[in-house]
N, C-alpha and C positions, 0 to 999 in steps of 0.2 A: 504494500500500500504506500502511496506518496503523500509525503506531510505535506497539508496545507500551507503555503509559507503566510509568515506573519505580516500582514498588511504595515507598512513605515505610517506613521502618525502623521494625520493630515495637517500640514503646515498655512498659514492662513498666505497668504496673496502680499507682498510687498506692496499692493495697489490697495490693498484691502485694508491693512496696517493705517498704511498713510492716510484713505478716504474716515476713519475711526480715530485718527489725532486729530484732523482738520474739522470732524464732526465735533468734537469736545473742545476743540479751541473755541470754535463757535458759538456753542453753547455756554462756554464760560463767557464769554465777549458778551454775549446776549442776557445772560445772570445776573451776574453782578452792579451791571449797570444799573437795575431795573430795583435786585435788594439796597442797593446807596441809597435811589429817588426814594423810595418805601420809608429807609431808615430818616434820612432827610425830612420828609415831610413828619412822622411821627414825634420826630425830638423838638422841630420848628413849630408843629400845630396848635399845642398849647401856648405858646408865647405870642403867637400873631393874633388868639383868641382871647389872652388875654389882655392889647395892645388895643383892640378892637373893641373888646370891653371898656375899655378904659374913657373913651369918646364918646360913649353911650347918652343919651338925654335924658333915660330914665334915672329915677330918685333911686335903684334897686340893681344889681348886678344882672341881667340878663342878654341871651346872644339868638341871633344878631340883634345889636342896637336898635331901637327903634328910628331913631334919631342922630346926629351930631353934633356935640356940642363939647366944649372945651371949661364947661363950668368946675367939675373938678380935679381938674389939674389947676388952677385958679384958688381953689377952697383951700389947697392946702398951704396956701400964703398965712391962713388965719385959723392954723391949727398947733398950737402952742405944744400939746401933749405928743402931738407926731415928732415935731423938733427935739423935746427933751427926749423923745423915745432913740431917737432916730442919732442921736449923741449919745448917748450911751452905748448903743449896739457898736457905734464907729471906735470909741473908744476901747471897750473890749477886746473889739477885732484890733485894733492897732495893737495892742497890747500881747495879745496871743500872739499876734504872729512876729512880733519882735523876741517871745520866749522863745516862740515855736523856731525860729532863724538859729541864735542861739544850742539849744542845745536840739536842734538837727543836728546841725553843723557839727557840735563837738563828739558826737555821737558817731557821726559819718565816719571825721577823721580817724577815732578809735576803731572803727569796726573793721576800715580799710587797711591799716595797719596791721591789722593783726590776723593771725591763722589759726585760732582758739576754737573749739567747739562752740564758744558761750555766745561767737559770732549768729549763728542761726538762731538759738536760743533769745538775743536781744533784737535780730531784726523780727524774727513770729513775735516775740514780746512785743513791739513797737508799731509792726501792723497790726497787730490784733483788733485794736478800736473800727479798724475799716472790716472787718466780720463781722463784730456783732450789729442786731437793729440798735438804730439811736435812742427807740422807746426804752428799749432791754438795758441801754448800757446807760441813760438818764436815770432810770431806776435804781439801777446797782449801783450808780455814784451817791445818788442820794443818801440811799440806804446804810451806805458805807457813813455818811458822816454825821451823821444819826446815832450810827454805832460808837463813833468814836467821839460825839458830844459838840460836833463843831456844828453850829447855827449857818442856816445858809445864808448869802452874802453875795455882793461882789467879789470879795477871794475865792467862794466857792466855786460860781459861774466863771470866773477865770481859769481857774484849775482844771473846772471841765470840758472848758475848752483845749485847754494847753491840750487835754488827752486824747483829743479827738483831731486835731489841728498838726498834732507832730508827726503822722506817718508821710502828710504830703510835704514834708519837707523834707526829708529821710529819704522816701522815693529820691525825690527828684536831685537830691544833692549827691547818692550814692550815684547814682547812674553817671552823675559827671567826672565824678571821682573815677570810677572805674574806665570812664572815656579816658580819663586824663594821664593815667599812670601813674607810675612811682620814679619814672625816668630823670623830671624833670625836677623834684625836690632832692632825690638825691645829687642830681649834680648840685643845686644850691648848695647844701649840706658839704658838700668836699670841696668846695669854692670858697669856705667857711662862715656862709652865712647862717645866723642863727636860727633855730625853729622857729621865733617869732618871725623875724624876718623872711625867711621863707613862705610861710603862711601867708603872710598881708601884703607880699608881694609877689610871687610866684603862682601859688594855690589860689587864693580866695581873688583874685580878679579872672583866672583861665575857668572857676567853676560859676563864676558871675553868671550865668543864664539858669544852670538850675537852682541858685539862692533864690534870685528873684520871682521866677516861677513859682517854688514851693512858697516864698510867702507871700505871693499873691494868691495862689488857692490855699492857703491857710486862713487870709484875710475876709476871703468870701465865704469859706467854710461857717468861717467865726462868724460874720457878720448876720447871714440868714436862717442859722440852726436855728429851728422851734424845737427836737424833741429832748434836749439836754438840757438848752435853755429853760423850757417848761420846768422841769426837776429840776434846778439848781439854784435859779433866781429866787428872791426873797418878793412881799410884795413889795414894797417900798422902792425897785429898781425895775422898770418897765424899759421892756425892749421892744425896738419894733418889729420883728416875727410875731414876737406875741403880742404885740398891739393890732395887726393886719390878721392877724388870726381869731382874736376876739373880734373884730371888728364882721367881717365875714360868716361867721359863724352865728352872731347875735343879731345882725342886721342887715347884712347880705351891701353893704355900703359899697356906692362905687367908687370910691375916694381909696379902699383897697387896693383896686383894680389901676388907678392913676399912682398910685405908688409906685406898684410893681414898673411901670412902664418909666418913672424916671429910675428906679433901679436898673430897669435893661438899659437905655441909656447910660448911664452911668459907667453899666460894667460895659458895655461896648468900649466906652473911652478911655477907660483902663485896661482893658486889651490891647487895643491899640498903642496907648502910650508903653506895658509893657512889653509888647513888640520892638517896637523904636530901640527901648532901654536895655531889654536882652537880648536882642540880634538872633533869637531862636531861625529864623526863615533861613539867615543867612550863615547858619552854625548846618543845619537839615542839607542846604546845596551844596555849601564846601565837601561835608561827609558823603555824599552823593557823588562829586567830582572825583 
């Protein structure tokens, strides 16, 4: 009897290959574009909804506006209690994110230096506050000072912020660090320049884009938090998260809604100005080139 010989395994078509890479280049070309617009519009649509709001003629927050009209953006010329709210909040945030600059920074330089285990252990310790919810982790702070007899305060609400407010500066200053190397302080160093000196000449102006980054989103972290703030503030110190949140909540006021839209503004111009000031656009091309 003659063995059947064994058929060779059918091999696909060099033409076939190529028509199945061109078909999923395609397809991706055709994807992606379409999940960006999707994502785009989702992140954009509450903010142009609430901008639109904000123009509204009715006495009550509702969309679309009936009307047009620019009376409350106007009103809040003669709202004394927004002002002092609205002082307080800026002052806070300045203040956090001057801690939060601070010891990012000295944190960074320690972690970079060194090849410790304790390294992984302090950066999870450090981001940890960006895992838990803000409700969970206002609570826990509270609760903590409670235990430990301390009245809440302005030191409180500071602290709670510092804790909440220090991984983005941590992010953003490690990442520069690690762009930046160890090349260029140790030449300082054998040059005999001193570790201060190295530092505020060498280091801390080439990590200049992620300092200012991280405390600019430290700055707005601090500024807008309502669920820490809620747990931490005393009465006696009103912020305005929590003044636009009662305000909302109690009476639906469209003077919330014109808030928000000079805070978009706002933070436009400080994006833009930190652009200008941390040359991030033109740090992204050079790394590109």
């Amino acid at each position: 009897m003659s063995s059947t010989p064994l058929n060779p395994p059918t091999q696909l078509p060099s033409e076939s290959a190529y028509s199945l890479r061109k078909l999923d280049q395609m397809s991706f070309a055709m994807v992606m574009p379409i999940l960006a617009i999707l994502g785009l519009i989702m992140l954009t649509a509450p903010t142009i909804i609430v901008l639109l709001a904000s123009f509204s003629s009715s006495a009550t927050l509702q969309f679309p506006p009936p009307g047009f009209s620019l009376q409350w953006y106007l009103s809040l010329f003669n709202f004394p209690e927004l002002r002092a709210a609205a002082l307080n909040s800026f002052q806070v945030a300045l203040f956090t994110a001057i801690v939060c600059v601070v010891l990012g920074v000295a944190a960074c330089l320690a972690m970079i230096n060194s090849r410790g285990r304790w390294v992984a252990v302090m950066d999870a310790l450090v981001m940890s506050p960006l895992a838990l919810p803000g409700v969970a982790l206002g609570l826990g702070m509270m609760a903590f000072f409670a235990m430990v007899g301390v009245r809440l305060s302005l030191f409180t609400l500071i602290i709670g912020h510092i804790v909440i407010c220090t991984p983005y500066v941590v992010r953003n200053v490690l990442a520069s660090l690690t762009q930046l190397g160890s090349s260029l302080q140790e030449a300082s160093s054998a040059l005999g320049a001193s570790p201060t000196y190295t530092f505020f000449n060498v280091t801390l102006p080439l990590i200049k884009p992620g300092v200012l980054i991280g405390a600019f989103m430290a700055f707005l972290t601090s500024f807008d938090n309502v669920a820490v703030t809620l747990f931490l503030s005393d009465a006696r110190t009103e912020m305005l998260p929590i003044r636009m949140w009662s305000m909302i909540e109690n009476d639906l006021d469209v003077r919330a809604a014109a808030i928000s839209g000079v805070l978009i503004f706002l933070t436009a111009l400080l994006m833009i100005a930190m652009e200008r000031f941390s040359g991030l656009s033109k740090a992204l091309i050079n790394g590109k080139a």
